[in-house]
ZAROLUM-400007 format. One record per residue (C-alpha): residue number from 1; residue in three letters; y, x, z. Coordinates in Angstrom, 1 decimal. Each point is the difference from the previous one (the first is absolute). Example, Ala and Ser with C-alpha at 12.3 -4.5 7.8 and 13.67 -1.06 7.14 Angstrom:
2
     k     r       yy       xx       zz
     1   ALA     -4.5     12.3      7.8
     2   SER      3.4      1.4     -0.7
// end
This chain:
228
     k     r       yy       xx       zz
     1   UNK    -57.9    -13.0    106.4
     2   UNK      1.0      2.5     -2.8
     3   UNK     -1.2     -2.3     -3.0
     4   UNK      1.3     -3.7     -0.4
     5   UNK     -3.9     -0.7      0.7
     6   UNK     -1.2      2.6      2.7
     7   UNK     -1.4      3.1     -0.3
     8   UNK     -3.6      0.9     -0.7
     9   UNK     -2.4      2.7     -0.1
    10   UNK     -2.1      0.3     -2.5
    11   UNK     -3.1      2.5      0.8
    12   UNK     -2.6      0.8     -2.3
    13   UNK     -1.5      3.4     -1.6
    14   UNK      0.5     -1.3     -3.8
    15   UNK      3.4      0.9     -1.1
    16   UNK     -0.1     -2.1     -2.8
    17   UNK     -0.8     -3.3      2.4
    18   UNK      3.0      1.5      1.9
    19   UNK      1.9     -0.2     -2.6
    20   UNK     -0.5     -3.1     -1.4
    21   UNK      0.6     -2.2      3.4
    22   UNK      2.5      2.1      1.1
    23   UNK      1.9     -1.1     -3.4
    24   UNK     -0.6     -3.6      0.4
    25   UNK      1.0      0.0      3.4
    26   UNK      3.2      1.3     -0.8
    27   UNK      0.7     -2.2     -2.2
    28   UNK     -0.5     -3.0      2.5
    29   UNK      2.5      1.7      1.9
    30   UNK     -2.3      1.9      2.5
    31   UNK      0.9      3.9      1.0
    32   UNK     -3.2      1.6     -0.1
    33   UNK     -1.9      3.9      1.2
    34   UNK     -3.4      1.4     -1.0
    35   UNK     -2.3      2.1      1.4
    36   UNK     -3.2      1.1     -1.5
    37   UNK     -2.0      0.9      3.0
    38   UNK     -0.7     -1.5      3.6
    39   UNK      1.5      2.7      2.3
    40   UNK      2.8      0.0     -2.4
    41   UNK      0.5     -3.7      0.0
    42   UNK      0.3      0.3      4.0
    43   UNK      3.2      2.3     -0.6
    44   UNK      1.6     -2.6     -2.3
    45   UNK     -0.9     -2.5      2.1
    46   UNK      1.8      1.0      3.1
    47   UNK      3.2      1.5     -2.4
    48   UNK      0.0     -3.3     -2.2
    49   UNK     -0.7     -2.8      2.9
    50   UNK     -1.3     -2.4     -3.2
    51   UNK      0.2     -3.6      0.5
    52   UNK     -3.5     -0.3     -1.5
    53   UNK     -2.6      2.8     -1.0
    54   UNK     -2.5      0.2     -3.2
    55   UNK     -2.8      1.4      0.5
    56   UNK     -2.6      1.4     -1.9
    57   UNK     -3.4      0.8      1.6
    58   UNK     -1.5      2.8     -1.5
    59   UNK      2.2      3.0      1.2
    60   UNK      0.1      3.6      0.3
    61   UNK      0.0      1.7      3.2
    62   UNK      0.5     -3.5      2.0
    63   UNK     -1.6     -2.8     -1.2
    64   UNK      1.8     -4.1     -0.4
    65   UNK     -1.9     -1.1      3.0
    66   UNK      1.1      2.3      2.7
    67   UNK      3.9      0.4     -1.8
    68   UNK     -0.6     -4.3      1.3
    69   UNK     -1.2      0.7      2.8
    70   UNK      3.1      3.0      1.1
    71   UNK      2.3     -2.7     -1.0
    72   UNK     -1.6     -2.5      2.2
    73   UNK      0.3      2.1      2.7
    74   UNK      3.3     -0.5      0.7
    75   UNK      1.4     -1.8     -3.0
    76   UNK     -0.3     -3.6     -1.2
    77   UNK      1.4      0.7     -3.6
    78   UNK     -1.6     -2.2     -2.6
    79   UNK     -3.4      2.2     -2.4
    80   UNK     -0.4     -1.1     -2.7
    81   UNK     -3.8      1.9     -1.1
    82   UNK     -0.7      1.2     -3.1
    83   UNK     -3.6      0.2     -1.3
    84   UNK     -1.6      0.9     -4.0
    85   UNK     -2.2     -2.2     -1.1
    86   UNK     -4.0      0.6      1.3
    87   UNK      1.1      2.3      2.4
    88   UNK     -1.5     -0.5      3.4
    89   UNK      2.7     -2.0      2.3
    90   UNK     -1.1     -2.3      3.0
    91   UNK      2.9     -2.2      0.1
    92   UNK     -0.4     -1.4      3.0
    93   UNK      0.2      3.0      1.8
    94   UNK      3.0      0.5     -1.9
    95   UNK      1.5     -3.5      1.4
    96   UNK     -1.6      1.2      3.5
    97   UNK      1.9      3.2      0.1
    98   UNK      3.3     -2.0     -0.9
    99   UNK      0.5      0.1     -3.5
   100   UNK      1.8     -3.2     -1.6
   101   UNK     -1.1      0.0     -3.0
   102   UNK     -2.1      2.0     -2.3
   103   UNK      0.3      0.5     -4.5
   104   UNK     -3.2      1.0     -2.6
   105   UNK      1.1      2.1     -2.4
   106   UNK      0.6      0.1     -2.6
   107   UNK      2.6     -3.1      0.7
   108   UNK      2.5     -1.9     -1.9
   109   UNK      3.3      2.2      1.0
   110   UNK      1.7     -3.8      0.1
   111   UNK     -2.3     -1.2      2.4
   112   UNK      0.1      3.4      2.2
   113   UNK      4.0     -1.1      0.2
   114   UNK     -1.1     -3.5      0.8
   115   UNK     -2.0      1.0      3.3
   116   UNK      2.4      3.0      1.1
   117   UNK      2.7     -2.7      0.0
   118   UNK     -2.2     -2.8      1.7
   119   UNK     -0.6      2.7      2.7
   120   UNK      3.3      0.9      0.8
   121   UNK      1.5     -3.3      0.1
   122   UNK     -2.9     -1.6      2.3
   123   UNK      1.0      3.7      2.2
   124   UNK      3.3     -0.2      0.5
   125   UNK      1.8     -2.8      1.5
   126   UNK      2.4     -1.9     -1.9
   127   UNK      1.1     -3.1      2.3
   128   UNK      1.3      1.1      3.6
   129   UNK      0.0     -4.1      0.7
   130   UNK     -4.0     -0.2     -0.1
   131   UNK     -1.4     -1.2      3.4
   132   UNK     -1.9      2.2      2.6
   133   UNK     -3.4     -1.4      0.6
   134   UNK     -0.8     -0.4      4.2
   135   UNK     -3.1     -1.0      1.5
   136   UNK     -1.8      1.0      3.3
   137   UNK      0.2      3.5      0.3
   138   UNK      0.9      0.2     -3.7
   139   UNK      3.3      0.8     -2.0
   140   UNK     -0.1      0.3     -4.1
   141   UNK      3.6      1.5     -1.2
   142   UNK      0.5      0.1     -3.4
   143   UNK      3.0      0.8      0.1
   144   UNK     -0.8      3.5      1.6
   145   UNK     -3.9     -0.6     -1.0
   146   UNK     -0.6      1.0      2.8
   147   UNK     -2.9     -2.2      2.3
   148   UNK     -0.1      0.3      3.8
   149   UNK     -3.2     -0.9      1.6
   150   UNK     -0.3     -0.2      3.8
   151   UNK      2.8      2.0      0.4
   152   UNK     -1.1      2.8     -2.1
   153   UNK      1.2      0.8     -3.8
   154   UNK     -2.9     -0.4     -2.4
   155   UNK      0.4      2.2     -3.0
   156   UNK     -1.1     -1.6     -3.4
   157   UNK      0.1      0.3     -3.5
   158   UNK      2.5     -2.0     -1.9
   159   UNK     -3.1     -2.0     -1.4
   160   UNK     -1.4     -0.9      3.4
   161   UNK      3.2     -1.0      1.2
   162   UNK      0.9     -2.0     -2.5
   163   UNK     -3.3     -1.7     -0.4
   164   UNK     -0.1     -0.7      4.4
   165   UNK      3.8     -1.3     -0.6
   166   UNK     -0.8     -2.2     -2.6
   167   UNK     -2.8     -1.5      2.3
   168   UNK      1.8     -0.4      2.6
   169   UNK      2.3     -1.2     -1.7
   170   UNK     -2.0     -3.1     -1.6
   171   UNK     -1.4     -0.4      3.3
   172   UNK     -3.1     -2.1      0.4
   173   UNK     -0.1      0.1     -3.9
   174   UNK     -3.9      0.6     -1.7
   175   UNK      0.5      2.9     -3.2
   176   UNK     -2.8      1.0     -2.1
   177   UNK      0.5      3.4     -1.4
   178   UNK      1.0     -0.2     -3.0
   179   UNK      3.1     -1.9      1.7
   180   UNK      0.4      2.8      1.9
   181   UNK     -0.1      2.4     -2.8
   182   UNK      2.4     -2.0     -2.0
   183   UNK      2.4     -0.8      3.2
   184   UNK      0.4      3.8      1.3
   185   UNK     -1.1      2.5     -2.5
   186   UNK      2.3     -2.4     -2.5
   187   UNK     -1.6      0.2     -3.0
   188   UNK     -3.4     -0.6     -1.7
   189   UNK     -1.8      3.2      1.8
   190   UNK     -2.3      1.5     -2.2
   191   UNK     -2.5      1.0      3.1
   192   UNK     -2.1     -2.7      1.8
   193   UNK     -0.2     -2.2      3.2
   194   UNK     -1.7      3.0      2.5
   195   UNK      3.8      1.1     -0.6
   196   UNK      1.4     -2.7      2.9
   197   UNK     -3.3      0.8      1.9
   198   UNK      0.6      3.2      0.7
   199   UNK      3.9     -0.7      0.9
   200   UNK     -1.4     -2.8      2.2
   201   UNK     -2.3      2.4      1.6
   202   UNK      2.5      2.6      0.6
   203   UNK      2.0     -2.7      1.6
   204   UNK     -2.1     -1.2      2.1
   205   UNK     -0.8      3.9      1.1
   206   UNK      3.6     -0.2      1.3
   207   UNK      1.2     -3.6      1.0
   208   UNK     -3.2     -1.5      2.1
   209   UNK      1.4     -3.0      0.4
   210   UNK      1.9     -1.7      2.8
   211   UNK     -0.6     -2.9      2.1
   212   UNK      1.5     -3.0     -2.3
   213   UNK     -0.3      2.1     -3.3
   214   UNK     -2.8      1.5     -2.3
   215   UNK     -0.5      1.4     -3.6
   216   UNK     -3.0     -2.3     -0.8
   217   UNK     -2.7      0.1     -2.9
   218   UNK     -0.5     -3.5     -0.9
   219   UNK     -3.3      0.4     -2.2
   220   UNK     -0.6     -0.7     -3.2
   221   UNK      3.9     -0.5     -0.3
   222   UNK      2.4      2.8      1.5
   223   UNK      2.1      1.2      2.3
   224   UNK      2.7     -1.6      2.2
   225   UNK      2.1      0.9      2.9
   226   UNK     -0.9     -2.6      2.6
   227   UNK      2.6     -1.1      3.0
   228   UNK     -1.7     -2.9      2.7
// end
């Protein structure tokens, strides 16, 4: 990392946005790019290699949503979306696709700081000494992130690894939502519950289960990670 922080990349069409959390960035010790358009932004993306990307929806040339889904493609870095206030933006799609995390603007540059920094450190691994989750046919490393499911490496999002860790991890245990919200996304999100159902759902897609382990709704409640 170039910056005491990491490095980000901020992408959005308004200059003056640019401009503005590009210098509060800075000064919380993050090195920072910009790019003003989508195909643009792909360029910087591959010369920069951020450790977390903000990114505005509404672009020239190539729009927020397929910028997500190029970097999903081959890349797990952390999006942070941007989105003006109003505009037309299905979230969950958003979340679907893979981003983390998503801002209305206009926004409290304090705040923007706030989540950028939440991101990052739920990303990138601190402890080497945390524990790697086994169960039949399943492996959770968080020290890699990286999950191996009957023998196969299961690319994820930091957000659904973190939230199928943290499961698994509190094995057997019953969380509402909101628990969840507050346990991995680590702060009071400003979005709502359909947030964890879409993770869970994506999950699911990709770990069906195993013979002594399941991802269970427990209705009316939550989720848990259930071992017979």
């Amino acid at each position: 990392m170039e910056g005491t922080m990491g490095k980000v990349l901020i992408v959005d069409d308004d200059k003056n946005i640019c401009e503005v959390i590009k210098m509060y960035l800075e000064n919380s010790g993050y090195t920072t790019r910009i790019s003003n358009d989508g195909k643009n932004a792909q360029e910087v993306f591959q010369d920069f290699k951020p450790d977390l990307v903000l990114l505005d929806i509404m672009l020239p040339y190539l729009d927020g949503i397929d910028v997500l889904k190029w970097i999903r493609k081959e890349n797990e870095t952390p999006v942070i979306m941007l989105t003006a206030k109003g505009e037309t933006f299905d979230k969950v799609l958003a979340l679907e696709l893979g981003a983390d995390d998503y801002i209305v603007k206009p926004f409290e540059p304090k705040e923007m700081v706030a989540r950028v920094k939440a991101v990052i450190r739920r990303y990138n691994v601190e402890n080497n000494d945390k524990e790697v989750l086994e169960f039949d046919g399943l492996k959770i490393d968080i020290n890699s992130y990286n999950v191996i499911y009957n023998s196969k490496e299961i690319k994820m999002p930091p957000k659904e690894f973190e939230l199928v860790y943290f499961l698994a991890g509190n094995k057997n245990r019953v969380f509402t939502r909101e628990q969840l919200l507050c346990e991995v996304w680590g702060y009071d999100y400003p979005g709502d519950s359909r947030t964890v159902d879409v993770h869970i759902k994506r999950l699911r897609e990709k770990l069906e289960g195993g013979p002594n382990w399941n991802i269970e709704t427990v209705w009316g409640v939550g989720y848990k990670f259930e071992v017979k």
